[in-house]
C-alpha positions as CSV (number, residue, x, y, z in Angstrom):
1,X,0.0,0.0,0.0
2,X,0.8,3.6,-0.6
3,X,2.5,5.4,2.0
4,X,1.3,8.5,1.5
5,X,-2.6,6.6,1.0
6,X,-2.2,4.5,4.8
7,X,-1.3,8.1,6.4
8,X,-4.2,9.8,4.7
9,X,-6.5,6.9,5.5
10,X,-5.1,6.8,9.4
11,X,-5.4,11.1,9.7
12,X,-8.9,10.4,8.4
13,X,-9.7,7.5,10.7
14,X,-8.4,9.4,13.5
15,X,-10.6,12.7,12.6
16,X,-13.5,10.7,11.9
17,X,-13.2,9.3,15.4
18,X,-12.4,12.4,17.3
19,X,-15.9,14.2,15.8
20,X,-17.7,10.6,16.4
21,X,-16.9,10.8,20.0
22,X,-17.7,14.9,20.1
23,X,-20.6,14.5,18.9
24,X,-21.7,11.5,21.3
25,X,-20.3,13.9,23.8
26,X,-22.9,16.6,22.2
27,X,-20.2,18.8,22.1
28,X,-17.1,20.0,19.8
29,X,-15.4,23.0,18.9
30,X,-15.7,24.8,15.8
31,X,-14.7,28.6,14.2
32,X,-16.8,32.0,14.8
33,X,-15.9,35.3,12.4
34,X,-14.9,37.8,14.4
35,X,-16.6,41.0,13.4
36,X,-15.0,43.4,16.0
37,X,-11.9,43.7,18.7
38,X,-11.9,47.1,20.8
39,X,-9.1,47.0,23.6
40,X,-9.9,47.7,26.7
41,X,-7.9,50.0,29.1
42,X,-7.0,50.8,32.3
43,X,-5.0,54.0,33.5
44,X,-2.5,52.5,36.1
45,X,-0.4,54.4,38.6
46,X,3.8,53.7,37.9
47,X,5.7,56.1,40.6
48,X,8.9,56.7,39.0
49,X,12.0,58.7,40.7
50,X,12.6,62.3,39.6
51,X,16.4,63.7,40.9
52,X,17.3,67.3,40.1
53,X,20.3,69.5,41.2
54,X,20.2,72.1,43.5
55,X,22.6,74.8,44.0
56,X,23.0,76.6,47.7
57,X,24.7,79.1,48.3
58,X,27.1,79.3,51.3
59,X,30.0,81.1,52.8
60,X,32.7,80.1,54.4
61,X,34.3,82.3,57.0
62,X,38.0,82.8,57.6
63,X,38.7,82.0,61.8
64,X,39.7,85.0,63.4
65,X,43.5,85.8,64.6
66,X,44.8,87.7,66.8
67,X,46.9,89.6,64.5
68,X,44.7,93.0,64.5
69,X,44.5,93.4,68.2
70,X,48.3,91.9,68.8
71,X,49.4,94.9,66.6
72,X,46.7,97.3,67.3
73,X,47.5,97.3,71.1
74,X,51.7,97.4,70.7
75,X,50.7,100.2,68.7
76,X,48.5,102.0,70.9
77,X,50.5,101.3,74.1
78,X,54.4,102.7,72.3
79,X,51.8,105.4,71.2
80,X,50.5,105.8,75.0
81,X,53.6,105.9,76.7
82,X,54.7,108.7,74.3
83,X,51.9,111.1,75.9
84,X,52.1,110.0,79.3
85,X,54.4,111.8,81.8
86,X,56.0,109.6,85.0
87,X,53.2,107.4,86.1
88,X,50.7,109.3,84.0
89,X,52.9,106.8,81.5
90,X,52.0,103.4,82.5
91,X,48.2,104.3,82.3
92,X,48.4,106.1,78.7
93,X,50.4,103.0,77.7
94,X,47.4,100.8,79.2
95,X,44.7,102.6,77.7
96,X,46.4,103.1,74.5
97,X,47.4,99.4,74.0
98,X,43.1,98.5,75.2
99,X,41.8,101.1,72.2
100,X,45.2,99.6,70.2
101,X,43.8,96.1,70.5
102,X,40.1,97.2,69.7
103,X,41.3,99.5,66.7
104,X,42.9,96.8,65.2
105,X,40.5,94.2,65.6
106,X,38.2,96.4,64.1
107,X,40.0,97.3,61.1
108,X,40.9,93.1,60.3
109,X,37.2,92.5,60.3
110,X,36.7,95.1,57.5
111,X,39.2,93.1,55.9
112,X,38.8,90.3,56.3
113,X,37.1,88.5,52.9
114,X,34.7,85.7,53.6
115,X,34.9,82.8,50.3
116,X,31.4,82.8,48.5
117,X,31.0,79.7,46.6
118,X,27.6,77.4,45.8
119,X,27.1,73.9,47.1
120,X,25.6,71.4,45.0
121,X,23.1,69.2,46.7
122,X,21.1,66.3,45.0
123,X,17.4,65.7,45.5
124,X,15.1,62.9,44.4
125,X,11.4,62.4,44.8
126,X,9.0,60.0,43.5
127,X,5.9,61.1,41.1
128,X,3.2,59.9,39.6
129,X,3.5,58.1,36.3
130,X,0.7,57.0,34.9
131,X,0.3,54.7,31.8
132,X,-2.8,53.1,29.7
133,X,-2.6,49.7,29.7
134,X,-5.0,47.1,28.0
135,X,-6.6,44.8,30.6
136,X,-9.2,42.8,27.6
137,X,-10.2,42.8,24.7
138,X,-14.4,42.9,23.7
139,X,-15.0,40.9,20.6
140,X,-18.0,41.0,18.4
141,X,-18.1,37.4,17.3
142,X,-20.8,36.0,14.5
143,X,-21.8,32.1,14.5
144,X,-24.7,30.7,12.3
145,X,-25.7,33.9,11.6
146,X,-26.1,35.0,15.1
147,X,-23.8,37.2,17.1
148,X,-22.4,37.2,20.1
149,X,-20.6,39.2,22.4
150,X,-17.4,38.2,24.8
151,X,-14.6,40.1,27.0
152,X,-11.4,38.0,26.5
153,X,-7.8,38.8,27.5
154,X,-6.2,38.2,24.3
155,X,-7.4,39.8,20.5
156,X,-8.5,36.7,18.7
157,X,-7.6,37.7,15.3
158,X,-10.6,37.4,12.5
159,X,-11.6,33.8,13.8
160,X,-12.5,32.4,17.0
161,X,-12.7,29.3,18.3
162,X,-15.7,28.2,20.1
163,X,-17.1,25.4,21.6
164,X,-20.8,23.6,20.3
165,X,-22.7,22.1,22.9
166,X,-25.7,20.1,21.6
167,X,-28.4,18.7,24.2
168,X,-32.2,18.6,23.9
169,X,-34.5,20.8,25.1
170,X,-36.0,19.7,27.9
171,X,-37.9,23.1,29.1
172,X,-40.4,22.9,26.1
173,X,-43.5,20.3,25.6
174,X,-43.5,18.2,22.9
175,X,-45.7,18.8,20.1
176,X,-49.4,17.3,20.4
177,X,-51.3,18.4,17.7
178,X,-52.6,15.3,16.5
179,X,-53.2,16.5,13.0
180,X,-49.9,17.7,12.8
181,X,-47.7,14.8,11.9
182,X,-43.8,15.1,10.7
183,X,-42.3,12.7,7.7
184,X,-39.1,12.9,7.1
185,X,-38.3,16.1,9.3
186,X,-41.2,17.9,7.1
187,X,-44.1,18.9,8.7
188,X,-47.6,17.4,7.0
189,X,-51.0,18.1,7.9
190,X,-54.4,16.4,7.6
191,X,-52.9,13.0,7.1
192,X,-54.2,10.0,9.9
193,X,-51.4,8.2,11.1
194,X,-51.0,4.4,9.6
């Protein structure tokens, strides 16, 4: 036998089967048209971290020395003891070298140049990012003629697979019009039965 022929004969077996026992089952899957896909969205909250620079300004001072009052108050007591007269002397010197001392200290603080210079100092904080993002997908689907509506979480494409469930109806009477009779699934009326 034909290879090709045995594996088309066993893949048709096998199919043949497979709906055999699906439809025993009174169920099997089959293909809907898709006839629309709209995404669905939800806005969702994503913090992120925002850093930016900022630039302080600062100054740094100099310590102070005693070289003002040192030399202010050697000056003011050689210029004290110039003016004073016997013990008149050692008090002018005194006095002189206090003002000296406070002269000079004085004058160093005029002078005295404090560095100006900006700090950089790094800040962070977290804001809101917020992003769409699709949660489903609604899909207008059309079987037999009849359509149907469903929210998936994938797109489906333009076919769908769904599932076929066949059963009886067991919620309606049966039909008992006895001059209604059915031959060969059509309907014929007026006939007695045999």
């Amino acid at each position: 036998m034909n290879t090709k022929l045995t594996t088309a004969l066993g893949a048709a077996f096998a199919l043949t089967s497979t709906f055999a026992m699906a439809a025993h089952e009174g169920e099997y899957e089959d293909f809907a048209r898709v006839r629309q896909v709209t995404p669905e969205y939800e806005r969702v909250n994503v913090p992120r971290k925002e850093c930016y620079s900022e630039w302080i300004p600062e100054r740094r001072r100099h310590r102070s020395s005693l070289t003002g009052p040192l030399i202010g108050g050697v000056a003011g007591g050689v210029i004290g003891s110039h003016i004073g007269k016997g013990d008149g002397r050692v008090v002018a010197s005194a006095v002189g070298a206090v003002i000296g001392a406070l002269v000079g200290d004085n004058i160093q603080a005029h002078h005295r140049d404090d560095d100006h210079y900006e700090r950089e100092v790094r800040r962070c904080r977290m804001v809101d990012n917020w992003e769409e993002r699709i949660t489903s997908y609604r899909v207008v689907y059309e079987y037999y003629g009849r359509t149907y509506n469903a929210v998936l979480p994938f797109d489906p494409g333009s076919r769908l697979t769904v599932n076929v469930s066949v059963a009886p109806a067991l919620d309606r009477e049966p039909d008992r019009d006895p001059e209604r009779r059915v031959i060969n699934n059509a309907p014929v009326h007026g006939q007695q039965r045999n």
